[in-house]
Each structure stands twice: as structure tokens, then as C-alpha cells.
KOLNUSE-524756 format. One record per residue (C-alpha): residue number from 1; x, y, z. Coordinates in steps of 0.001 Angstrom, whole numbers. Last residue first. Layout:
N
PT   resi        px        py        pz
PT    NUM         X         Y         Z
...
// end
This chain:
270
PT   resi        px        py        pz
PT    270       698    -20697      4321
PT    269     -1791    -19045      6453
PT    268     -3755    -22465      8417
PT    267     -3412    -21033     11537
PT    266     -4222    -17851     11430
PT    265     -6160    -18093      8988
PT    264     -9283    -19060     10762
PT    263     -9822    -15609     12335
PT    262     -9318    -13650      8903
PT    261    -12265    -13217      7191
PT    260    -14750    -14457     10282
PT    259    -13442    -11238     12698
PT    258    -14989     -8755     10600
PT    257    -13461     -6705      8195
PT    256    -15988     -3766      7317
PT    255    -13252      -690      8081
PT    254    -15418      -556     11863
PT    253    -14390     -4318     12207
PT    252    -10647     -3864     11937
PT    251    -10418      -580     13626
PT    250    -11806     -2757     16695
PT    249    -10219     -6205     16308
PT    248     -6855     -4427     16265
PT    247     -5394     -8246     15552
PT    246     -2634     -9792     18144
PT    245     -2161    -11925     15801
PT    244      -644    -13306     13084
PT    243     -1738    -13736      9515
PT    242       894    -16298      8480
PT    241      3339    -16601      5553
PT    240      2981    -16272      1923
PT    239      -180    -15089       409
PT    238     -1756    -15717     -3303
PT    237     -3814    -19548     -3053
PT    236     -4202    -19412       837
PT    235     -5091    -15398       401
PT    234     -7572    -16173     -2517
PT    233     -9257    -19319      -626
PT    232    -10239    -17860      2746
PT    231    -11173    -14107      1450
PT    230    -13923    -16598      -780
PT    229    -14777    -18371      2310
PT    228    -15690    -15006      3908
PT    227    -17153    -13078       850
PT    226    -19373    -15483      -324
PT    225    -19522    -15791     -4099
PT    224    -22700    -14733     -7131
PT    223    -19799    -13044     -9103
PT    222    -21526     -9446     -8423
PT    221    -21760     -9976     -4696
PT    220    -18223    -11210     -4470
PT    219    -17230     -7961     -6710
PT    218    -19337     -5555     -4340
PT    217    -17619     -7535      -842
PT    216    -14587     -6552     -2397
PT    215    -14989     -3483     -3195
PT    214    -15947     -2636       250
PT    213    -13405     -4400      1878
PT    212    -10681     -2799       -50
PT    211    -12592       423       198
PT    210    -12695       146      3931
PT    209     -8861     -1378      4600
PT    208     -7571      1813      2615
PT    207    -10042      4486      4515
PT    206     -8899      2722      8147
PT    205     -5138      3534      6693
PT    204     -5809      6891      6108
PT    203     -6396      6981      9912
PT    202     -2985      5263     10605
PT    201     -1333      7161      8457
PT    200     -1653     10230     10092
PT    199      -939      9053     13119
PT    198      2144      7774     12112
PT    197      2916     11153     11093
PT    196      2137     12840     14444
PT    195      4414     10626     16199
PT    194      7151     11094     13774
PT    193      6786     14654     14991
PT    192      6009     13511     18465
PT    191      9356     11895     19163
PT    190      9954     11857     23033
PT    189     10384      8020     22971
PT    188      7286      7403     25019
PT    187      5453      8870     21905
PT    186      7182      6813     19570
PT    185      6222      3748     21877
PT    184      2632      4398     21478
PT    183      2841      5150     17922
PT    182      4417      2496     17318
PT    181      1630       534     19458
PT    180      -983      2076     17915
PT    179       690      1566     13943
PT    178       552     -2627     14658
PT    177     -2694     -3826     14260
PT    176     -3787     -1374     11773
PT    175     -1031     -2140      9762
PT    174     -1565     -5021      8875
PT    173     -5096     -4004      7913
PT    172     -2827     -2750      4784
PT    171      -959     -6115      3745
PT    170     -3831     -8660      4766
PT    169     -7602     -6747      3634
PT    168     -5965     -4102      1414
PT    167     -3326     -5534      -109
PT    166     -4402     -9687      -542
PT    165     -8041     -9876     -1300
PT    164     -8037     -6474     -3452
PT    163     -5499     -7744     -5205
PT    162     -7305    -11465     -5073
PT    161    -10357     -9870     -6622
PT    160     -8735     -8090     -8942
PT    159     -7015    -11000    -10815
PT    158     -4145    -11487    -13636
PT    157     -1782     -9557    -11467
PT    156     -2474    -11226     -7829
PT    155       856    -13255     -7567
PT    154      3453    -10012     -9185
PT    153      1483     -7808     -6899
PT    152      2265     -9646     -3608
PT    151      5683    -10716     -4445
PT    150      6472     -6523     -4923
PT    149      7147     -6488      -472
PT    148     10058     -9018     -1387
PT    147     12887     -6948     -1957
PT    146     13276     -5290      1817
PT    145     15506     -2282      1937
PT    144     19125     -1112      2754
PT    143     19729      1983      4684
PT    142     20724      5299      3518
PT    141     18535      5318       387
PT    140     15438      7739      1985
PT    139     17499      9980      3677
PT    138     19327     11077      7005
PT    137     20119     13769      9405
PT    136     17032     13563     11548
PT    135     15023     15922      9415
PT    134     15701     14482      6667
PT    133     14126     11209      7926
PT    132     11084     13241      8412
PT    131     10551     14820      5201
PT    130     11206     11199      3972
PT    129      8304      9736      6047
PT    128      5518     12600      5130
PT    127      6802     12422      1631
PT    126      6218      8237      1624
PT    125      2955      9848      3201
PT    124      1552     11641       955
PT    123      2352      9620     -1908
PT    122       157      6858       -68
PT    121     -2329      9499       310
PT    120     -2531     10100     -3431
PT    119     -2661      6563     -4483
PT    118     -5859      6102     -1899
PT    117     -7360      9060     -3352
PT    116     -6621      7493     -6932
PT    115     -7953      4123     -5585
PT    114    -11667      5728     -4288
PT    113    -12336      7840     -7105
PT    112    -10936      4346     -9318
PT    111    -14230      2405     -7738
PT    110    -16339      5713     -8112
PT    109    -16053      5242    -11423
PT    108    -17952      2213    -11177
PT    107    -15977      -937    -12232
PT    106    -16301     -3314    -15503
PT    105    -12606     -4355    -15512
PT    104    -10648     -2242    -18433
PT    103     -8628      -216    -16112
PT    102     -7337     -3661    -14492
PT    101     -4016     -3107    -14390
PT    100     -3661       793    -14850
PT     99     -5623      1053    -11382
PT     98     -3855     -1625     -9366
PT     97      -576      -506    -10863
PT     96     -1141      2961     -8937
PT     95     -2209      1444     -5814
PT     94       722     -1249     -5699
PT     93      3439      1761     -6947
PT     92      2242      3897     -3976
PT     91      2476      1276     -1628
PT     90      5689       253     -2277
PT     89      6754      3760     -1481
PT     88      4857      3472      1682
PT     87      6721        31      2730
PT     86     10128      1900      2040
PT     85      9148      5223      3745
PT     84      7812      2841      6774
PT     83     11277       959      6620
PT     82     13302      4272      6612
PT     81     10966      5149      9647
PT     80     11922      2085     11833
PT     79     15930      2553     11043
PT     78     15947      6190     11530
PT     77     14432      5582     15404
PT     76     16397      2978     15793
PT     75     19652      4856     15169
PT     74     18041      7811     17398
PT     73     18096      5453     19988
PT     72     16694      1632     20541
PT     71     14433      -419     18414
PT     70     17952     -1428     16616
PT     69     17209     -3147     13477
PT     68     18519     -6684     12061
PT     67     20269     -6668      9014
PT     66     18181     -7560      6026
PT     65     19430    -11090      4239
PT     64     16957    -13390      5243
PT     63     14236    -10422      3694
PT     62     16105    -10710       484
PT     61     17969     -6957      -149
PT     60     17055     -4071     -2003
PT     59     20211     -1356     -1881
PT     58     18670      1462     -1195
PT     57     19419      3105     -3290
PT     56     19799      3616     -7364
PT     55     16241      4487     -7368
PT     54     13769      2126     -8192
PT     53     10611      2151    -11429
PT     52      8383      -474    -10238
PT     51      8405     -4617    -11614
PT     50      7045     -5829    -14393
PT     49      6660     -2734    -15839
PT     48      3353     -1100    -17060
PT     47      4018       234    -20871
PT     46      4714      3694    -21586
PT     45      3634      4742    -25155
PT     44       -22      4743    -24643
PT     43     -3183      3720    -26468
PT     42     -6648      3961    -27100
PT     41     -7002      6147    -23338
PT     40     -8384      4809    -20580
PT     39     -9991      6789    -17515
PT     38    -10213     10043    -18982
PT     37     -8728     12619    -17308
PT     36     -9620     16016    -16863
PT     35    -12833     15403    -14708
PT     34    -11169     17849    -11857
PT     33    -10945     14559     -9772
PT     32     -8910     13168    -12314
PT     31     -6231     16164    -13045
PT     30     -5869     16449     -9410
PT     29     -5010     12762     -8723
PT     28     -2588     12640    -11462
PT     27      -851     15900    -10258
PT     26      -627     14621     -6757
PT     25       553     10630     -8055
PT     24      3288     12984    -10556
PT     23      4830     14719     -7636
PT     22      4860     11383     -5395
PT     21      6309      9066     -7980
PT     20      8748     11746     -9118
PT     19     10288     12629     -5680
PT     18     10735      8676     -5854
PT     17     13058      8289     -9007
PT     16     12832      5528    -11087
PT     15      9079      5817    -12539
PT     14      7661      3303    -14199
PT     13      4795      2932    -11583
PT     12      4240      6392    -11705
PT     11      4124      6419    -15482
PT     10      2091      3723    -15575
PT      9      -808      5397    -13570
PT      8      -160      8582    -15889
PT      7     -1176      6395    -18966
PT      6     -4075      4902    -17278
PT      5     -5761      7853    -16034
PT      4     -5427      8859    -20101
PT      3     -3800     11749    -21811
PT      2      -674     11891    -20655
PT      1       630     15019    -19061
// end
């Protein structure tokens, strides 16, 4: 293993093949809460990419250019957790390049406790999601992908506070307005393995949206800002398209994001 949290963070991130990602995010997580790791290291030979270590397939397509899915069937079914895999492996890359990124900010340690846990779940779960698919007959690969869900990282690299602005608080309490109703409908479907899953997300989801709004309320309190108008500015400077309702006001509010941070950008998202 590397020597450094930082060195092993790249490596996921560099990383081509997925089994990888999620072998090596387990390991690296281990090693760091066992105090074997320390957080930055003088140097290491594998720089962080511009853009995350892929496998051959899917085939990464513009979003204008991604068929359109089938809700319906066992077809549908495959099609909605291949994207979930895809968004999850995404998510394991973001977390990971979040901590190598800005391992030299001035951050508590208990800052990168909470990020590596958060990396490690997200590994969990892309494994979760592809367990799953091969259980239905398929893989992770067998259906084309979205290529835009890395814009997000490339427009918040040179800042923490808009990362934290941007995954946790848009990207991630996303999907606390949306996993109940999947689950819902999975249910109805007959399907409580992937059921069960979603579940599981969901609730390591409320952790995500907590330390993102946690650590960003601590940074905003450090650089003197208001957290609301603040939230306001970075996502209409770093996010493309519209926060759109209907929101899961509850889960929302009990992760620390209150109505006021994203309320009046729903119209005004750009």
C-alpha cells in the first residue's frame, strides 16, 4: 500500500477497473481508521487524474445522447439499477478526489474520518448495485452511461467550499428526494432485494448530506460568511440546471439543510 491517505485516495481515483476502486476504498478506509495512514505523505508517484480511472464499458455517452429507459419489466428494472451503479461509482471517485484534493486544507481529522467513511460506503454500494445486476443476468458495462456526472468535480476543483456546496448539499440530497419513491415502486414491483439495497443507501445517504452540511456550515463559520446566501452564490456560480422539487423536506432538514439553502433556487438554478 502507499504510504500516505493521499496516495491511496489517488490511486482509487486512477483506477480503471471498478472491482479495484471498491477493494482498494475498503482497504484504504481500514488502514486509516486503524491510525496506519498518515494523512499526506512528501510525495507520491501517482498523480490525481483529470478525470477517473474507466473501464472499457459502458460506453459514456452525452446526457442528449442516452437512450431513454423503460420503467417497466425486468428490462426496466436492469436499466434503473445500472444507472444507480453508474451514479455510485461516480461517487466513489468524487469522495476519494475530494480528500487527495484538498489534503493540505487546514481541516480536523475528523473532517477526512467523516469522507473516508463516506468513500467506503459509496464502494459499498456500487458493490451492493453490481451484486445485484448479476443477479438478474446482467453487469455493470451492459448498458451505456451518462458522461456528464464528472462536470461537477472538474467546476469545484480549486475550492472546498463549493465541493462541499455542490455534492453533498445538491447532487447527494438529490437523492433523498427521490430514493422513497424508488423504493416505493420497487417494492410494488415484487423486487425486495433491490428494495433492500436502496434502502440501504438511502440512510447512508442522510450521513452524506449531514457531513456536507456540517462542514460546510464549520468552513462558513471559519471564513466569517453566512451559510444560506453563501450555498446561494457557489451553486449559481458551479451548478448546471435546476434544483427541482418535490424536495423530502423532512430527511432534508434532520441532515441540517433547511428549507432557506435551497428554496429560492428553484427558480433562479441556472
Amino acid at each position: 500500500m502507499a504510504e500516505s491517505l493521499t496516495g491511496l485516495a489517488r490511486r482509487i481515483v486512477a483506477a480503471p477497473d471498478p472491482a479495484d476502486k471498491v477493494a482498494l476504498s475498503g482497504e484504504t478506509g481500514t488502514a486509516w481508521f486503524a491510525r496506519r495512514l498518515d494523512r499526506s505523505a512528501p510525495r507520491t508517484d501517482v498523480p490525481l487524474p483529470l478525470r477517473p480511472g474507466r473501464p472499457e464499458k459502458p460506453e459514456l455517452r452525452h446526457p442528449r445522447d442516452m437512450p431513454k429507459r423503460t420503467s417497466h419489466g425486468l428490462r426496466g428494472r436492469i436499466a434503473m439499477i445500472h444507472a444507480l451503479a453508474h451514479i455510485e461509482l461516480n461517487a466513489i471517485d468524487l469522495t476519494w478526489d475530494l480528500i487527495a484534493r484538498f489534503n493540505d486544507t487546514a481541516m480536523p481529522r475528523s473532517f477526512f474520518d467523516d469522507f473516508v467513511r463516506i468513500g467506503m460506503e459509496e464502494a459499498k454500494h456500487f458493490g451492493l448495485l453490481r451484486q445485484r445486476l448479476r443477479d438478474l443476468g446482467a453487469d455493470y458495462g451492459a448498458l451505456p452511461a451518462h458522461d456528464g456526472l464528472w462536470q461537477a468535480a472538474d467546476a469545484t476543483k480549486d475550492s472546498l467550499i463549493a465541493r462541499l456546496a455542490i455534492i453533498p448539499l445538491v447532487l447527494e440530497a438529490r437523492g433523498l428526494d427521490i430514493t422513497p419513491s424508488m423504493i416505493e415502486r420497487t417494492e410494488d414491483a415484487g423486487d425486495g432485494a433491490t428494495a433492500d439495497i436502496l434502502k440501504i443507501i438511502y440512510c447512508d445517504e442522510k450521513g452524506h448530506v449531514a457531513a456536507g452540511a456540517k462542514w460546510f456550515r464549520f468552513l462558513c463559520d471559519r471564513e466569517k460568511l453566512e451559510p444560506e446566501p453563501t450555498f446561494h452564490a457557489l451553486v449559481r456560480k458551479h451548478f448546471r440546471g435546476a434544483l427541482k422539487p418535490p424536495f423530502n423536506a423532512a430527511a432534508r432538514a434532520a441532515a441540517g439543510l433547511t428549507p432557506g439553502f435551497y428554496k429560492p433556487l428553484v427558480a433562479t438554478a441556472g
